[in-house]
C-alpha atoms as one frame of an Amber mdcrd trajectory, in Angstrom:
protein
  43.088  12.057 -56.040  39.858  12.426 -58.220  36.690  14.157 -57.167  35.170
  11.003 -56.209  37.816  10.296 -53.951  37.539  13.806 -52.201  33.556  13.784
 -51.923  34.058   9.988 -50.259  36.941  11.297 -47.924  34.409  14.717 -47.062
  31.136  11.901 -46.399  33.361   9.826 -44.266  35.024  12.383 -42.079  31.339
  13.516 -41.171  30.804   9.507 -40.431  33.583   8.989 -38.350  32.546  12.678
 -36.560  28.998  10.928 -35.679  30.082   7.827 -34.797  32.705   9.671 -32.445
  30.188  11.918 -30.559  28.111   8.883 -30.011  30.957   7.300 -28.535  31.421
   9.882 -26.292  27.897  10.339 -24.953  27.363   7.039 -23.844  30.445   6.847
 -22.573  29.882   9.247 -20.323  26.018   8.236 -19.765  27.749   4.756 -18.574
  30.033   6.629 -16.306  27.011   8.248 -14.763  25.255   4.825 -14.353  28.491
   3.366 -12.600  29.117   6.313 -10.098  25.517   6.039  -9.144  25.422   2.427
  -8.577  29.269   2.815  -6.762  27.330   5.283  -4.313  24.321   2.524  -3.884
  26.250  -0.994  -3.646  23.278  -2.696  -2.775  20.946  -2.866  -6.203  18.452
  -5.161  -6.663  17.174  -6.531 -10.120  14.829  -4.522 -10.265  17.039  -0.783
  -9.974  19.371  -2.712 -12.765  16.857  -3.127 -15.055  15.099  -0.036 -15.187
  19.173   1.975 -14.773  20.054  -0.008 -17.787  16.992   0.703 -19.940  17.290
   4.444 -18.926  20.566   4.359 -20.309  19.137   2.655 -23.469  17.033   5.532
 -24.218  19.144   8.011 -23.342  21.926   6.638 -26.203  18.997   6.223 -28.915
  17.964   9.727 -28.023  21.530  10.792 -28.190  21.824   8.859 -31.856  18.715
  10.556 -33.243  19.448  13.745 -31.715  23.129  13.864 -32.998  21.778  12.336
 -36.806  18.906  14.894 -37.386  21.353  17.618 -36.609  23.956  16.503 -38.933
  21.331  15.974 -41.696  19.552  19.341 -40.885  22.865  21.325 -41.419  24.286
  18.922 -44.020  21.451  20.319 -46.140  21.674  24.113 -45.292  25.436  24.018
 -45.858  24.114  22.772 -49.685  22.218  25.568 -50.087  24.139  28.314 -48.648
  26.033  31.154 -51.508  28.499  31.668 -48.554  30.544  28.230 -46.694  30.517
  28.485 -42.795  31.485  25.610 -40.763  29.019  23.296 -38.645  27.517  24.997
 -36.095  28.739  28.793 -37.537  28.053  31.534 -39.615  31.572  32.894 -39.720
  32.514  33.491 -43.754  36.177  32.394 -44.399  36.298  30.426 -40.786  36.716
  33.664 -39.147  39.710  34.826 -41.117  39.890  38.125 -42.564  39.711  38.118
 -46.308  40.931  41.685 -46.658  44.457  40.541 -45.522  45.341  38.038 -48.051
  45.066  40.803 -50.325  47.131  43.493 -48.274  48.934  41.958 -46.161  49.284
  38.487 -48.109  48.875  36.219 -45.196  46.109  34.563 -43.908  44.770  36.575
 -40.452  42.410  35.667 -38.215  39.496  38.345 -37.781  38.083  39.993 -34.730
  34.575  39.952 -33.440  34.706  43.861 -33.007  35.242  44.040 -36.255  32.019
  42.104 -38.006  29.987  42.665 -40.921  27.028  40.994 -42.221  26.765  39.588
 -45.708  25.437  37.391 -47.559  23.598  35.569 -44.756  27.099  35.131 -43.121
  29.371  37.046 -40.455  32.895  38.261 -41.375  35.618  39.316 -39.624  38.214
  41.433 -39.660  41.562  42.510 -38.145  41.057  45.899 -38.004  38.632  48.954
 -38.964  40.367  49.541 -42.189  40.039  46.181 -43.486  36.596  46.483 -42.572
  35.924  49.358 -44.361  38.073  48.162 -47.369  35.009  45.345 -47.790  32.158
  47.199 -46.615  33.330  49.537 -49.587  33.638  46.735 -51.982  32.968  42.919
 -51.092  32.952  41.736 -54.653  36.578  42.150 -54.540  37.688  40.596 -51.352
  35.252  37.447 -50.847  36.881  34.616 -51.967  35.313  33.191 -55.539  32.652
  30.756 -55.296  31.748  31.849 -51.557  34.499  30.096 -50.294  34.023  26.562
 -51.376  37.029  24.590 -52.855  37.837  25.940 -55.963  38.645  22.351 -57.144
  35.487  20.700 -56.097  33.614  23.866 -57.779  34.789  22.992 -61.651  33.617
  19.512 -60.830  30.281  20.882 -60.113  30.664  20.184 -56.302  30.871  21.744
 -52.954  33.535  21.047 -50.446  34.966  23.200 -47.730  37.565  25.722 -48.065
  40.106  25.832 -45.856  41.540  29.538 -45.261  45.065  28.430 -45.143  44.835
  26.826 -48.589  44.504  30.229 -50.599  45.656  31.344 -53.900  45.137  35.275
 -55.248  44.901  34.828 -59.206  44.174  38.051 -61.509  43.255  40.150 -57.900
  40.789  37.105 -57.118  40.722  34.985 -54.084  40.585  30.860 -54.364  40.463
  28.773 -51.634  40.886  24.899 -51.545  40.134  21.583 -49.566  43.372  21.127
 -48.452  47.063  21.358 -49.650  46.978  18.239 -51.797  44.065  19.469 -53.310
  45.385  22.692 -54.216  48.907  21.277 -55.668  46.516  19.202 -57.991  44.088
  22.519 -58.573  47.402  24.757 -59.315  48.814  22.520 -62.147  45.939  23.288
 -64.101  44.384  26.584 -62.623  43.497  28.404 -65.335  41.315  25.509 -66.773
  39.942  25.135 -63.251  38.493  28.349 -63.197  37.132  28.548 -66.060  35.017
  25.759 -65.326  34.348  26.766 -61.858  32.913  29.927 -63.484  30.509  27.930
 -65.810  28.916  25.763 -62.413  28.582  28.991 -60.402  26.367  29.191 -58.693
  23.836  26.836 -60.312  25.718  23.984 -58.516  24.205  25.208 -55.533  21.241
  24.125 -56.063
C-alpha cells in the first residue's frame, strides 16, 4: 500500500460516509411521507404534488446540510496540531495516553479525569495519570499530535487509531491502521526521521 493508496482509501471512506447519511435521511423523510398518506387514503393530486416536492426540499436541504458540514470540519481537522475525530475534541479518541507508557496497554480515559491542551480534551483513567501529563505533556502525547506516523513522513495527515501504537526511544507513534503500521515498522527509524523533518509545517 503506498501513500496514494491510503489518502484515496481515507477520501473515499468520508464519500461512502456522505452518501450513507443521505441514504438514511430520505429514507426516513419517505417513511414519514408514506405513514402520513397511510393515515389520509384519500389524496388528491394536488396533496401529492406539493407532499412530494416537500420531500424534494427536504433531501436537497439534507445534501447541503450534510456536505457543508463535512467540508467545514474536513478543513479544521487540516489545521488542527492535535487529531480529534468528526464531531470531537477528544485527543487520542478518548484513550489515555499516560497508560501506554505505564501500564503498556491502550485504556480508555474518563471524563472526570479531563485536561485541556492544545485546543483538545484528554482523558484519563485515573488522577495519577492525570497528574503524570499535567506535569509533563511533552512526554506522553503521542508524536505528531496523533496523526499516523506513516502518513506524517509522507508529508500527510491521516488519523491515528489508538489501538495501532508503538513506544520507540520513550516516544509514542500511532498509525492508520494495522497494515499501515506493519509497513511503518519495517522501516521505523527512517520513518521518523522524516516525520520529524514535515512536523509540523505539513499542517499547514
Amino acid at each position: 500500500m503506498d501513500f496514494l493508496t491510503l489518502s484515496t482509501r481515507i477520501s473515499d471512506c468520508r464519500i461512502i460516509q456522505l452518501i450513507e447519511l443521505i441514504s438514511q435521511k430520505i429514507k426516513k423523510i419517505e417513511r414519514k411521507r408514506r405513514k402520513r398518506l397511510s393515515i389520509c387514503p384519500i389524496v388528491t393530486i394536488k396533496n401529492l404534488r406539493e407532499s412530494n416536492m416537500n420531500m424534494i426540499i427536504k433531501n436537497f436541504t439534507a445534501f447541503t446540510l450534510i456536505s457543508c458540514l463535512l467540508l467545514f470540519t474536513t478543513s479544521a481537522h487540516a489545521e488542527s496540531e492535535i487529531y480529534t475525530e468528526y464531531f470531537s475534541d477528544l485527543a487520542v479518541s478518548g484513550y489515555d495516553t499516560v497508560a501506554y507508557f505505564e501500564q503498556g496497554k491502550p485504556v480508555k480515559g474518563d471524563s472526570d479525569y479531563s485536561f485541556e491542551y492544545k485546543k483538545a480534551t484528554w482523558q484519563f483513567s485515573s488522577q495519577a495519570h492525570l497528574a503524570l501529563f499535567k506535569a509533563n505533556p511533552e512526554k506522553y502525547a503521542p508524536q505528531y499530535g496523533g496523526y499516523c506516523a506513516w502518513a506524517a513522513a509522507d508529508g500527510r495527515t491521516a488519523s491515528g487509531d489508538p489501538l495501532q501504537w508503538t513506544i520507540i526511544n520513550n516516544k509514542l507513534y500511532l498509525n492508520y491502521n494495522a497494515a499501515v503500521k506493519a509497513d511503518w515498522l519495517k522501516d521505523a527509524e527512517k520513518f521518523i526521521i522524516e516525520a520529524d523533518n514535515n512536523w509540523p509545517a505539513l499542517l499547514k
